[in-house]
N, C-alpha and C positions, 0 to 999 in steps of 0.2 A: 383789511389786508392781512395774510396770513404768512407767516416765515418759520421754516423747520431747519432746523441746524441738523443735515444729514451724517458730519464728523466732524469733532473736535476735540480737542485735545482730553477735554474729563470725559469717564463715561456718561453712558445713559442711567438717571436715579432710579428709572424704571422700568428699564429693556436693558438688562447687564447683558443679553445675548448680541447685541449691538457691537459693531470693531468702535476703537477710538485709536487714533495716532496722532501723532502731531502733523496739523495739519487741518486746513478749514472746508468748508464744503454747506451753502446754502443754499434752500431752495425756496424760491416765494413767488405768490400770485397776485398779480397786477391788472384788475381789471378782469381778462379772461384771458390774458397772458400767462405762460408756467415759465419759468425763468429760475437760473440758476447762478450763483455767483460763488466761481473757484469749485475746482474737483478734487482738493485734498493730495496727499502725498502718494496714495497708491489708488488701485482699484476698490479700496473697503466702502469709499462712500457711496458706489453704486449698488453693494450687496446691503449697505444702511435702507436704502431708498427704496427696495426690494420690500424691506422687512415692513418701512414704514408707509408702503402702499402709494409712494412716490413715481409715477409712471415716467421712467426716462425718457424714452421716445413719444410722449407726449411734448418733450420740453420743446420748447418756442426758442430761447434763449440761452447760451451760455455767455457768462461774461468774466473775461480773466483778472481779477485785480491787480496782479503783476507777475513778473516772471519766476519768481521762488519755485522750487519746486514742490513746496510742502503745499503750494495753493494749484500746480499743474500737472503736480505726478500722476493723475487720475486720467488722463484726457484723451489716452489709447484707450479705453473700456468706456468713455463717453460716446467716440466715436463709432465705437461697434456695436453700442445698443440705443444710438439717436441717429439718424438720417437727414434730417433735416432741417435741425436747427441755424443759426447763425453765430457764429462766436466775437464775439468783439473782446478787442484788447488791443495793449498801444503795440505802435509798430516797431516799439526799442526791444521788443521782447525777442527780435529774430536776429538781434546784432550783438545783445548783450552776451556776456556768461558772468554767472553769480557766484560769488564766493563768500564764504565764513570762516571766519577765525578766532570764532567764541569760544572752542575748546581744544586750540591746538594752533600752534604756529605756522600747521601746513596748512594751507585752501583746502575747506570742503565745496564740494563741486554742489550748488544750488542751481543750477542751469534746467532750463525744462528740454522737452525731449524735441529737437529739432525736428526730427527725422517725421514725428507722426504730425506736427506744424504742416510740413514741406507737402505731406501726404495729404494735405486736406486745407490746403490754401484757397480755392474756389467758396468754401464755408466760412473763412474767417474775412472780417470788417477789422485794417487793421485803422488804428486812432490814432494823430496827432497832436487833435484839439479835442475841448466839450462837444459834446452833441447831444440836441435832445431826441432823444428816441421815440416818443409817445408824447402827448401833452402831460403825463404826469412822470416819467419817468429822462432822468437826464445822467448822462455818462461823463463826470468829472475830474478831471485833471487839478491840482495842486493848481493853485496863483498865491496864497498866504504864506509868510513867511514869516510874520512880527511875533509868532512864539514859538520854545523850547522844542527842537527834533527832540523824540527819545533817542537816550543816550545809547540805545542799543544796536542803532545803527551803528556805531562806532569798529563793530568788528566786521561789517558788511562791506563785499566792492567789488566793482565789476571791472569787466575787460572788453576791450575792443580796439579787433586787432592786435591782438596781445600786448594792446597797455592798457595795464592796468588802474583804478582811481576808486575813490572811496566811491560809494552807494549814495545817490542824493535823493531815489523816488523817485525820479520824476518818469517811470514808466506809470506808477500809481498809479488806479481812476477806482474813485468813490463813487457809488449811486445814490444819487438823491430823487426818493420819490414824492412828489406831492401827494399829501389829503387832507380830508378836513378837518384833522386833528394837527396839523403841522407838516415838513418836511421829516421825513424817515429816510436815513442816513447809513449806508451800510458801506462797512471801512473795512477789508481783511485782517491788514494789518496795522494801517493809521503809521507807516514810515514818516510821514508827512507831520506827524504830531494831529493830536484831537481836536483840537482849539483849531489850528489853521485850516484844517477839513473841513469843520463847521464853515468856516468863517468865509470857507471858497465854494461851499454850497450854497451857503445863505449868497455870496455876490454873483455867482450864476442863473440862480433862479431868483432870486428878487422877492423873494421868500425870509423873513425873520424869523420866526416861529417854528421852533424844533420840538417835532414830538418824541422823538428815537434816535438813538444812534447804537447799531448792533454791529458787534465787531470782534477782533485786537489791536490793543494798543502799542504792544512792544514795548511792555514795561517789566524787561525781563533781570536786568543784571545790579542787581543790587550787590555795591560796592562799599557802601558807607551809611551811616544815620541819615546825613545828608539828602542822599537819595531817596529815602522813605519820607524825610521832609518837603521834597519835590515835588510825589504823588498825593501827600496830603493839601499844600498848596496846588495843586494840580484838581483836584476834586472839590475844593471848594471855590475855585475857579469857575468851575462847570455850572456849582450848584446858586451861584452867585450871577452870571452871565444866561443861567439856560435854565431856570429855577423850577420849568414843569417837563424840562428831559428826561425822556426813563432811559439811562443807560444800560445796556444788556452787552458784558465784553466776555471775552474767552482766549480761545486761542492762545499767543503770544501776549498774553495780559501779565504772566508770574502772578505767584501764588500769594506773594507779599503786599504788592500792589493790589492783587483782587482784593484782600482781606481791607485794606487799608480806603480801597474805593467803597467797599460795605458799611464803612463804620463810620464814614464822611457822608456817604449819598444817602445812605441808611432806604426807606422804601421805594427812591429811585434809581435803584441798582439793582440789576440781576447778574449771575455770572451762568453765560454759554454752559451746556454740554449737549453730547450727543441726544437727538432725540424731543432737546428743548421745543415747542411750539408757542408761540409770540403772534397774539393775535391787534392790532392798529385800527 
């Protein structure tokens, strides 16, 4: 199995002519499937994909991890250079609007772009439940809840109907691929917490054995000592419960937490950026 991380938040170590933003954007093959998960915040991860010999209109697949805009800002330049893909994503993403309030007491507007949605609704499969899409690949919704949301949700919330309420995930959906090295597990942003993604891929597919889990976690807002004591019990969690995982996170991980998941997981950790290739 092969997966290229088309944008993310660090540059590329080795292609600095590469965009990075915040904002995620995957590409991987399944079989003889080309599948994509999440288009990033703008149109850069299609001129990534460009650079890195990524043929878009070859792709079979898009699939939206949820409605942020940093994972759908992309999806007017998906649409004008793929034809015929299928997009799958939950169906809360056409009701919700997203906000933030990480850096400011006013709502920043996270909301994806309705308008080119509306435009291309005959292409989209939208989700309510799991689904398995191939014999190896399955589209997963949250069911775990027995561990710690990151606390970063806390400035997140939506609206509907202009009432407003905190941000729970539950548009989420993780993919979990089966092989014969384990389940491989791809998370954007892991709203949902790590631990309960695992634990709701492993009860969907009937699968124990995790080989991967490539993503963000959303271990952004460190507050206190406390909190870096959280991620460190948090990574030895992993490495105690999931002892041959090779975790690969990026995106919404913080810089702090990355460091701190490196110095706990030590050779089973890697950290995302643009350009990375991750081959299963």
């Amino acid at each position: 199995m092969k997966i290229v991380v088309l944008i993310d938040n660090q540059k590329s170590i080795s292609q600095p002519n590469l965009f990075s933003e915040h904002g995620l954007s995957v590409y991987f093959e399944e079989n003889d499937l080309h599948c994509l998960l999440d288009v990033g915040a703008t149109e850069h991860w299609s001129e990534n994909a460009l650079k890195l010999g990524v043929n878009v209109s070859n792709i079979d697949y898009l699939f939206l991890s949820h409605g942020h805009v940093d994972h759908t800002g992309g999806l007017n330049s998906f649409f004008q250079k793929n034809s015929k893909a299928k997009v799958y994503a939950s169906e809360r993403i056409m009701r919700y609007k997203y906000f933030s309030y990480r850096h400011s007491s006013r709502p920043k507007d996270l909301s994806p772009d309705i308008e080119t949605l509306k435009a291309n609704l005959s292409r989209i499969v939208f989700l309510r439940e799991d689904i398995q899409l191939t014999p190896q690949l399955y589209l997963i919704f949250n069911k775990v809840f027995a561990n710690p949301l990151p606390k970063g949700n806390k400035f997140l919330t939506i609206s509907v109907q202009d009432r407003e309420s905190s941000y729970c995930a539950d548009d989420e959906i993780a993919l979990s691929i089966v092989t014969s090295k384990g389940l491989v597990i791809l998370s954007s942003c892991s709203h949902c917490g790590i631990l309960n993604i695992i634990e709701s891929c492993i009860q969907t597919t009937g699968i124990n054995k995790v080989a991967a889990f490539v993503g963000g976690l959303h271990l952004i807002d460190f507050e206190s000592s406390a909190d870096e004591d959280d991620v460190e019990f948090l990574a030895k969690t992993i490495l105690q419960k999931y002892p041959n995982m090779m975790l690969y996170a990026g995106h919404c991980t913080g810089t702090r937490a990355t460091e701190i998941l490196s110095e706990v997981l030590q050779s089973h950790f890697k950290q995302l950026h643009c350009a990375i290739e991750i081959y299963l």
